[in-house]
N, C-alpha and C positions, 0 to 999 in steps of 0.2 A: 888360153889366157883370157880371152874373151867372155868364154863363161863365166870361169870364176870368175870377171870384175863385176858381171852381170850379177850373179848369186848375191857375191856379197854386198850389191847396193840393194837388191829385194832383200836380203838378210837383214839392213841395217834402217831400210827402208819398214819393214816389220817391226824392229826392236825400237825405232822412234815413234809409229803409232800406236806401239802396244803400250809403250810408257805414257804415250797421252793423252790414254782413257784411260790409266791405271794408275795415273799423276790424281794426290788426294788433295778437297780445295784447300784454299789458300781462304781461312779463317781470321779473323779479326778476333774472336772469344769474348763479346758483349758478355757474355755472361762469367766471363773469368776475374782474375781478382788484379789484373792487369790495363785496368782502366786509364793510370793515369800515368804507364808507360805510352799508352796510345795517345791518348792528349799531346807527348809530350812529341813523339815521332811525328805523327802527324799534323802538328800544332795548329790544332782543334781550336774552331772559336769556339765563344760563350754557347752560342745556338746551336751549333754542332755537340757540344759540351751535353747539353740540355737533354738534344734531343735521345743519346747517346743513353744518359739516364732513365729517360723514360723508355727507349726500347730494352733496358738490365731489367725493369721491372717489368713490366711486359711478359718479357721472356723467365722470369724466374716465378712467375705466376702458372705459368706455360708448362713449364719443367717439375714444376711442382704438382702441376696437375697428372702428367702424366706419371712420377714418379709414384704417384699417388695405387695409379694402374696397375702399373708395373708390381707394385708390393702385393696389390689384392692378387693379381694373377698368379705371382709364386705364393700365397698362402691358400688361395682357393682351388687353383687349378690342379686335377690327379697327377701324379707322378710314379705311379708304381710299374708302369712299362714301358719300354722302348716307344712304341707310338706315340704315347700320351707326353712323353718327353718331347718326342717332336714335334707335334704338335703345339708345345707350352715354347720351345725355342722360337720358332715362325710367330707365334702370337707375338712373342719378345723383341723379334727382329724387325716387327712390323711400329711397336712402341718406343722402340732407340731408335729408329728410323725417322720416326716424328718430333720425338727430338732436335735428331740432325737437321732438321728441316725449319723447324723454329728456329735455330740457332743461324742457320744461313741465310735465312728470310730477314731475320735484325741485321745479317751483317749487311745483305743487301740494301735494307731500307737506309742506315748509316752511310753507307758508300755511296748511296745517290747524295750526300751533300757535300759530298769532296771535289772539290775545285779541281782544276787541271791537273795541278801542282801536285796536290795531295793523291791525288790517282795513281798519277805518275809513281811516287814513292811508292805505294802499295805493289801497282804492277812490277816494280824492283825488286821488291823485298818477297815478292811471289816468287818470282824468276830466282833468287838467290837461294830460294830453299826448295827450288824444285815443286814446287805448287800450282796447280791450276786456279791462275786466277779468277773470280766475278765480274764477268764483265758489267758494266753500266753504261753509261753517257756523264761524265761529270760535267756539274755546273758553273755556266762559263763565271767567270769573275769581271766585277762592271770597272771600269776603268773610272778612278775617284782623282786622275786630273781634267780637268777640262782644257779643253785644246779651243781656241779662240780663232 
């Protein structure tokens, strides 16, 4: 009996670290068309607001460029044999990768202006759908009574 209880906590002990590195992050999608369900959940001020817009542009500058890659590669690069296929995949995997990378770097730079509060929710709404969070540090919020 002993073993098996041992097995199956290294069983379960395995199946909770294997889910999380295998847990996908937990996205904001700056660059989706969800902008101002996020305003609303996370109720974003004006500067947050702002900033928010300037990293969409940013990033769809970003995305565009590489999509840009992406199109020359599948019109230029050979495809008439298995190597040169793979080859052209790996090329491809390494330019959605960069992508992905833009896209997590805006969510980052956004999520460093989220107050306690606002972290909070996100770190919830991660954990509710199974996501690995971004970690940060959020910014503390100044306290706007004055104590005498």
């Amino acid at each position: 009996m002993i073993k098996f209880t041992r097995a199956f906590f290294v069983f379960l002990g395995y199946i909770t670290f294997s889910s999380g590195l295998l847990a996908q992050d937990c996205t904001l999608d700056i660059g989706g068309d969800n902008t101002d369900m996020m305003v609303e959940v996370f109720q974003l001020s004006d500067q947050q607001i702002q900033t928010m817009e300037n990293l969409k542009s940013d990033l769809e500058i970003q995305i565009k460029s590489l999509k840009e890659d992406i199109q020359k590669l599948f019109d230029d690069h050979p495809q008439s044999s298995t190597e040169e296929l793979q080859v052209l995949a790996d090329k491809y995997r390494v330019l959605e990768q960069k992508i992905m990378d833009a896209s997590r770097e805006c969510d980052k730079k956004l999520l460093t202006t989220f107050n306690e509060r606002q972290y909070r929710r996100y770190l919830d709404l991660c954990r509710e759908a199974f996501r690995k969070p971004i970690r940060i540090v959020p910014v503390a919020v100044k306290d706007t009574v004055r104590s005498n």
